[in-house]
N, CA and C of each residue as an Amber inpcrd file, in Angstrom:
protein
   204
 -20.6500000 -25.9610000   2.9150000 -20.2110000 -27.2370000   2.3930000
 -19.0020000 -27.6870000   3.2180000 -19.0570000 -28.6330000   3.9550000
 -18.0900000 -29.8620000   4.7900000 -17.0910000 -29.9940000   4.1640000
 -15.9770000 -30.5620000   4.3060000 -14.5680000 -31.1850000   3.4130000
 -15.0590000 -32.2810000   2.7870000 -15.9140000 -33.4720000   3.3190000
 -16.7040000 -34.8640000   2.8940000 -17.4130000 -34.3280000   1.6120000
 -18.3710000 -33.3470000   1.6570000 -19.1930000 -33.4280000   0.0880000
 -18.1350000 -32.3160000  -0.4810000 -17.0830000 -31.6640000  -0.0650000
 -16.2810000 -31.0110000  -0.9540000 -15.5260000 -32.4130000  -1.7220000
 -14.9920000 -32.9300000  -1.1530000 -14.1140000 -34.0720000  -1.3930000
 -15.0010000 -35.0280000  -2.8600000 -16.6900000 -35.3090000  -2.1820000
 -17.2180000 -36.0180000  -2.9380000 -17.4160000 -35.3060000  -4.4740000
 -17.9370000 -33.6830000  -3.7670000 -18.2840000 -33.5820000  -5.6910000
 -16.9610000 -33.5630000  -6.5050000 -15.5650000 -33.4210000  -5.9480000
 -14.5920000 -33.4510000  -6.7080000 -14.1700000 -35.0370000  -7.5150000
 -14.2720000 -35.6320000  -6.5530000 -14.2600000 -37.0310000  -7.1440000
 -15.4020000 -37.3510000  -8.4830000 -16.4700000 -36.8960000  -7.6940000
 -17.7370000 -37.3260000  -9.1710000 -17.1990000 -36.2790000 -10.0030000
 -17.2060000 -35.2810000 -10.2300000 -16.6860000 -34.6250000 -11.5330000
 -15.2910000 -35.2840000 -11.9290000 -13.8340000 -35.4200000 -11.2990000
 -12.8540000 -36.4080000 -11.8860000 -13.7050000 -37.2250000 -12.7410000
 -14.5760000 -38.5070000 -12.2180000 -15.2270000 -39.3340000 -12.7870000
 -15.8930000 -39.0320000 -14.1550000 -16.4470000 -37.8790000 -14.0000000
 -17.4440000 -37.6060000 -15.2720000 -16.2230000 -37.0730000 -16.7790000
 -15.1960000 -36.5070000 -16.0560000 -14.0900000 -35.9020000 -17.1580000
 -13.7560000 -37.1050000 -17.5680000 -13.2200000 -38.2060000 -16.4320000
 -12.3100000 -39.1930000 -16.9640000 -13.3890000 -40.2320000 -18.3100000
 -14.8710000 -40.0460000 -17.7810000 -15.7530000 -40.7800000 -18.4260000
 -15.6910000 -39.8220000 -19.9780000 -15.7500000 -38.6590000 -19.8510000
 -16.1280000 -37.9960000 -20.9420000 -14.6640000 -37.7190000 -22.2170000
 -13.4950000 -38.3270000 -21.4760000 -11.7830000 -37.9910000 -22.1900000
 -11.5770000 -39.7810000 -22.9280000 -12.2820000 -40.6740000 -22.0700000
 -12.0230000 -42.0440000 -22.2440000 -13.3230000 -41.8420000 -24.2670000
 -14.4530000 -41.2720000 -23.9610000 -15.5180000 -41.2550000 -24.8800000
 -14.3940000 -40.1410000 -26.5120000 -13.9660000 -39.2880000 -25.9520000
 -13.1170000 -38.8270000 -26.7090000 -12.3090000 -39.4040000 -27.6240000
 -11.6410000 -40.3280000 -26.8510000 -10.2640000 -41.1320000 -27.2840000
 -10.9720000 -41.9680000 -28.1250000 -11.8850000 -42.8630000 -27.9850000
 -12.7500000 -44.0400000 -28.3530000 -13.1430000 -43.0970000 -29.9900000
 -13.7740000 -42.1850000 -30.0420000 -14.0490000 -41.7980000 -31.2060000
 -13.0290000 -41.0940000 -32.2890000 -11.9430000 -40.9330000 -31.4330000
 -10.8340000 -40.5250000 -31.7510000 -10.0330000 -41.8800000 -32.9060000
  -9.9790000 -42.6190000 -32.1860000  -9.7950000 -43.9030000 -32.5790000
 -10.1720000 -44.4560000 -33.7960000 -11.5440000 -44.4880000 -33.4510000
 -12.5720000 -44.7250000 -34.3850000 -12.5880000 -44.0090000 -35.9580000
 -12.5810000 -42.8130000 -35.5550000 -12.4660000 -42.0010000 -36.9340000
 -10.6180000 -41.6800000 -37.4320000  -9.8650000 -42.4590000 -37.0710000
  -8.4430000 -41.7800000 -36.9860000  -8.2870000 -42.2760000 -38.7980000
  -8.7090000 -43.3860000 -39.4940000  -8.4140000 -43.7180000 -40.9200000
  -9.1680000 -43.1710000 -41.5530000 -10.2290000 -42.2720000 -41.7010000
 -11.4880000 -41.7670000 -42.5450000 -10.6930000 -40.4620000 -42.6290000
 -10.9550000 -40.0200000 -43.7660000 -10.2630000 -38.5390000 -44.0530000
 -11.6030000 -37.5870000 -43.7630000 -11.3390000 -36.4270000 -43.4660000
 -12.2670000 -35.1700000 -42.8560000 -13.2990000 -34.8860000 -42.9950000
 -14.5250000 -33.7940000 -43.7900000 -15.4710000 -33.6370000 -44.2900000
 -15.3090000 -32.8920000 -45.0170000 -14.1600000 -31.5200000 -44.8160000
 -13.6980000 -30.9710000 -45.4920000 -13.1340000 -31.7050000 -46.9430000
 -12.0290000 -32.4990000 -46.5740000 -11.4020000 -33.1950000 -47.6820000
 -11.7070000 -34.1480000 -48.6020000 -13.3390000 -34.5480000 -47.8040000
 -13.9070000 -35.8070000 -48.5270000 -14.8100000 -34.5780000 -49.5510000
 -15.1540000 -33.5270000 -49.1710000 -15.7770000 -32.3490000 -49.9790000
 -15.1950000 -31.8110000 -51.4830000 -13.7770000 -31.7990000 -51.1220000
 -13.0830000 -31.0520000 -51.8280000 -12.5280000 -32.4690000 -53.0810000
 -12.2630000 -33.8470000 -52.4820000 -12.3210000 -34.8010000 -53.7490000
 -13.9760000 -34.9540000 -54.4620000 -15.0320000 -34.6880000 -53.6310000
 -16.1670000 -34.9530000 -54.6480000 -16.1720000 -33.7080000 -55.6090000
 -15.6100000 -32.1480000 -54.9260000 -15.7560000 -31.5410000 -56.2210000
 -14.7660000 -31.5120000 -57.6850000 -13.6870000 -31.8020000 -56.8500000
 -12.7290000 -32.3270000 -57.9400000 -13.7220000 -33.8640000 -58.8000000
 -13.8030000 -34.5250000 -58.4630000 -14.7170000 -35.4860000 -59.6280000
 -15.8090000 -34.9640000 -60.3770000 -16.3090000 -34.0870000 -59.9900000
 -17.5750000 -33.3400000 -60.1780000 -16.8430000 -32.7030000 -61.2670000
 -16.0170000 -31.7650000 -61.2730000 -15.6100000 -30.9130000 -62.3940000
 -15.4030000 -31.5640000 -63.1830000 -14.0930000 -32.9910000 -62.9940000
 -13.3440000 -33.9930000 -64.2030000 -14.4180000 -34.5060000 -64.6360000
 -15.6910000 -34.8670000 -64.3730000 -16.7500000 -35.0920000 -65.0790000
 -17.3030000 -34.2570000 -66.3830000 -17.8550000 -33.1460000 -65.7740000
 -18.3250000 -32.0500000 -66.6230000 -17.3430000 -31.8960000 -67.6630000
 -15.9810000 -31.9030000 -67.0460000 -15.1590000 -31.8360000 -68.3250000
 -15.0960000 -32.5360000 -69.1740000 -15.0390000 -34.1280000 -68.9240000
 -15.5060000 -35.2450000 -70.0100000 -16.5080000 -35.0320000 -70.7500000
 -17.5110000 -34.7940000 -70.1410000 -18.7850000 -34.7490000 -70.7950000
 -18.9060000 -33.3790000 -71.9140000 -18.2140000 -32.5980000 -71.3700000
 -18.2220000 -31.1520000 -72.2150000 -17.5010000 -31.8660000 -73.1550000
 -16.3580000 -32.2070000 -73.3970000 -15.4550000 -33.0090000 -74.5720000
 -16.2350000 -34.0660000 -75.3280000 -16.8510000 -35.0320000 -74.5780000
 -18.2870000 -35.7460000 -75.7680000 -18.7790000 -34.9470000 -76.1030000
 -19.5680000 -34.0140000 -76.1830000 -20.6190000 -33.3920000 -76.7690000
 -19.7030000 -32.3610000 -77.9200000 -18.6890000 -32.1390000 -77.9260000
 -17.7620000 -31.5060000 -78.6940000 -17.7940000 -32.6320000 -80.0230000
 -16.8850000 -33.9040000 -79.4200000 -16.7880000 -34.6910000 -80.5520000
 -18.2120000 -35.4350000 -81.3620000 -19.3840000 -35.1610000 -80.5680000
 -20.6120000 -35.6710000 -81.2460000 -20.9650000 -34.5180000 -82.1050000
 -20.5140000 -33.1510000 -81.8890000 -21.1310000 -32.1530000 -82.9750000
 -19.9050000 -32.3530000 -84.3180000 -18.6960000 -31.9480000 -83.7900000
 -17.6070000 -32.6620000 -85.0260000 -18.1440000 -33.5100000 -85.9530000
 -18.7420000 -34.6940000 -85.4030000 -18.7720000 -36.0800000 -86.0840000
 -20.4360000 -35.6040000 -87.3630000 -20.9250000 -35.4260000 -86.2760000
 -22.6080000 -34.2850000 -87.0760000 -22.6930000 -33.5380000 -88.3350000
 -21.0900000 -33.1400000 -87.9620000 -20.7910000 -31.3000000 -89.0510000
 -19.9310000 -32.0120000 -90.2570000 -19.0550000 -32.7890000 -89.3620000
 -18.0620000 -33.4890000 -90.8460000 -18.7920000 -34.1780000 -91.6570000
């Protein structure tokens, strides 16, 4: 390999990083206000429980209301 296609494949790879850091940033961007997957996980199970818990508490006060 010559200094010319040494020279060239260095340039096309620069190119492909700079293409592939610019694609980075852009999605970087993009997702920077959306909270995680983790954290969007961990508020659905928190609603999930405060649910069940409501619902466990109706079915409490519908047997109360039944028995009294």
């Amino acid at each position: 390999m010559n200094l010319y296609e040494l020279e060239w494949h260095i340039k096309d790879r620069l190119r492909q990083d700079r293409e592939f850091a610019a694609h980075q940033a852009m999605l970087g961007q993009a997702l920077a206000g959306r909270p995680g997957i983790r954290l969007r996980f961990g508020i659905l199970l928190i609603r999930l429980g405060t649910w069940l818990r409501d619902s466990a508490k109706e079915a409490d006060t519908e047997v109360e209301r039944v028995t009294a």
